[in-house]
C-alpha positions as CSV (number, residue, x, y, z in Angstrom):
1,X,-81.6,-18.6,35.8
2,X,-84.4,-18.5,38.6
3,X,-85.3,-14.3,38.7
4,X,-86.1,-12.4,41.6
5,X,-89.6,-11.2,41.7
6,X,-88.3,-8.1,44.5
7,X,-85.7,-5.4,43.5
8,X,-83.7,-4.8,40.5
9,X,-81.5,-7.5,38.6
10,X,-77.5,-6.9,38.4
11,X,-76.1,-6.5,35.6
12,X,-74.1,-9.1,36.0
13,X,-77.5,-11.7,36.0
14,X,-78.7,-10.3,33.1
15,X,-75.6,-10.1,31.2
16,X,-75.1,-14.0,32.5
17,X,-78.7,-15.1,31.6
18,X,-78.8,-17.6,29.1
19,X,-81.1,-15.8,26.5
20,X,-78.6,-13.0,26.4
21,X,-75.9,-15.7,24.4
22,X,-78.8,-15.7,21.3
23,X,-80.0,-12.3,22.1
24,X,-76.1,-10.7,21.8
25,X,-75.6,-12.7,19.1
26,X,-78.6,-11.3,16.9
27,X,-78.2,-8.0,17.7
28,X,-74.0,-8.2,17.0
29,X,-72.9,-7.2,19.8
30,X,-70.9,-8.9,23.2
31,X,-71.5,-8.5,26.7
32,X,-68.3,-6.4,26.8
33,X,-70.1,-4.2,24.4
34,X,-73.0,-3.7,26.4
35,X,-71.4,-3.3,29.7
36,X,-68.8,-1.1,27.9
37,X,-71.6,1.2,26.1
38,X,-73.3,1.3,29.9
39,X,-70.5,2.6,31.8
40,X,-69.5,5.2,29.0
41,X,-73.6,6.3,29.0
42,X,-73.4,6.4,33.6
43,X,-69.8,8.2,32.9
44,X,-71.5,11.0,30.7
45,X,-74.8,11.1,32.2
46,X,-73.2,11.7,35.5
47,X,-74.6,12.6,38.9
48,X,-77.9,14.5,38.8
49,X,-79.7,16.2,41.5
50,X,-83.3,14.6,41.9
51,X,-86.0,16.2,40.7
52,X,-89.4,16.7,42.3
53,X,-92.2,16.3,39.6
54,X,-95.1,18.1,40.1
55,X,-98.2,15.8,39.1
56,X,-102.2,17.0,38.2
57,X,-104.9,15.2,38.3
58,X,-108.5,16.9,37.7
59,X,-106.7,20.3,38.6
60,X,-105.5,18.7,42.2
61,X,-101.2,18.5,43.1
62,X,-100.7,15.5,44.6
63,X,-97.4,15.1,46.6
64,X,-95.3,12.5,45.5
C-alpha cells in the first residue's frame, strides 16, 4: 500500500494494509473487531464541544 504523506488515513486503508493481516493476528483480534470496538468508543464518546486550551510559555498566553 503506497501512504499518503498529507492528511489522515481511512480507516478503511489501514484496516486493508497488509501488515494489519500479521498485526490482527498477533494481537487476536479481526478487523471487524477493531472497527466494531471504534464505532462503539465514537457512539459513547459522542459529540463534544471544542475546547480552547489556554497555553504558557515563560508566563506569556499565546493564542492558539
Amino acid at each position: 500500500m503506497r501512504w499518503r504523506m498529507t492528511g489522515e488515513v481511512e480507516l478503511d486503508e489501514l484496516l486493508g494494509d497488509t501488515v494489519m493481516g500479521p498485526v490482527t493476528r498477533s494481537a487476536g483480534v479481526s478487523t471487524d473487531d477493531i472497527r466494531r470496538q471504534l464505532t462503539d468508543l465514537a457512539r459513547r464518546l459522542g459529540p463534544r464541544p471544542a475546547t480552547v486550551a489556554n497555553v504558557t510559555l515563560r508566563g506569556e498566553r499565546l493564542t492558539p
